[in-house]
N, C-alpha and C positions, 0 to 999 in steps of 0.2 A: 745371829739374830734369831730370835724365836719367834715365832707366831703362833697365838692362840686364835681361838674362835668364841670360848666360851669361859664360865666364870671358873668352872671347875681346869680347865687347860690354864688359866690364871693363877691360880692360884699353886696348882702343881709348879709351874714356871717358877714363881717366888718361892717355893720349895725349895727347889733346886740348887737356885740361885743362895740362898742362905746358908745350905749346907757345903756350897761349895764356896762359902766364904767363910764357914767354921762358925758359922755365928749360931747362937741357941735363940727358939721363940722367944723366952724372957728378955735377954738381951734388945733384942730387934725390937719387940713390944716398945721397952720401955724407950730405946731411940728414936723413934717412932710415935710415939705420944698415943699409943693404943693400948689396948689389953691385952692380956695374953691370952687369952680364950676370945678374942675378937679374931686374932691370927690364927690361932689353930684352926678354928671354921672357914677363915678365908682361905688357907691353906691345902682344904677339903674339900674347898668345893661347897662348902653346907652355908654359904651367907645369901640370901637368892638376891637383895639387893643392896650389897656394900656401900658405905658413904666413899662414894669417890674422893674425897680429900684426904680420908685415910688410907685408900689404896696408893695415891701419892705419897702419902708420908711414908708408906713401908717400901715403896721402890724408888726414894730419895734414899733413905734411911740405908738400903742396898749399893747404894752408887749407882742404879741404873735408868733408863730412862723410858716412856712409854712413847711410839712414835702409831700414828697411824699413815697409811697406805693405801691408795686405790689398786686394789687387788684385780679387778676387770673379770676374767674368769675364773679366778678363783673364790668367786662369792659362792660358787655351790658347793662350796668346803663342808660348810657350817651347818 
């Protein structure tokens, strides 16, 4: 499991995850029902507020799933 804190830790994660499933932006994009210059920015980090529905569809589109966590002391992560 990975935990992120931020959009740029997000979007690196889906990095990650893409390349270690061999898959190209354009590919994923197009699975995905996005751009490909919408994913390269989310990918960087450079979208300051992504539509959430699309963020779904590329970590559908991955096979993976987003869960959230009551972290307790680990809020001062972030």
């Amino acid at each position: 499991m990975t935990s992120v804190y931020s959009l740029a830790q997000l979007g690196s994660a889906l990095r990650t995850a893409r390349l270690r499933a061999g898959r190209t932006q354009l590919a994923l994009a197009d699975q995905a029902s996005v751009q490909r210059q919408w994913l390269v920015q989310l990918e960087n980090g450079r979208l300051p507020n992504p539509s959430l529905q699309k963020v779904f569809a590329v970590v559908e589109a991955l096979g993976l799933t987003l869960a959230l966590t009551d972290d307790g002391d680990e809020a001062g992560r972030r």
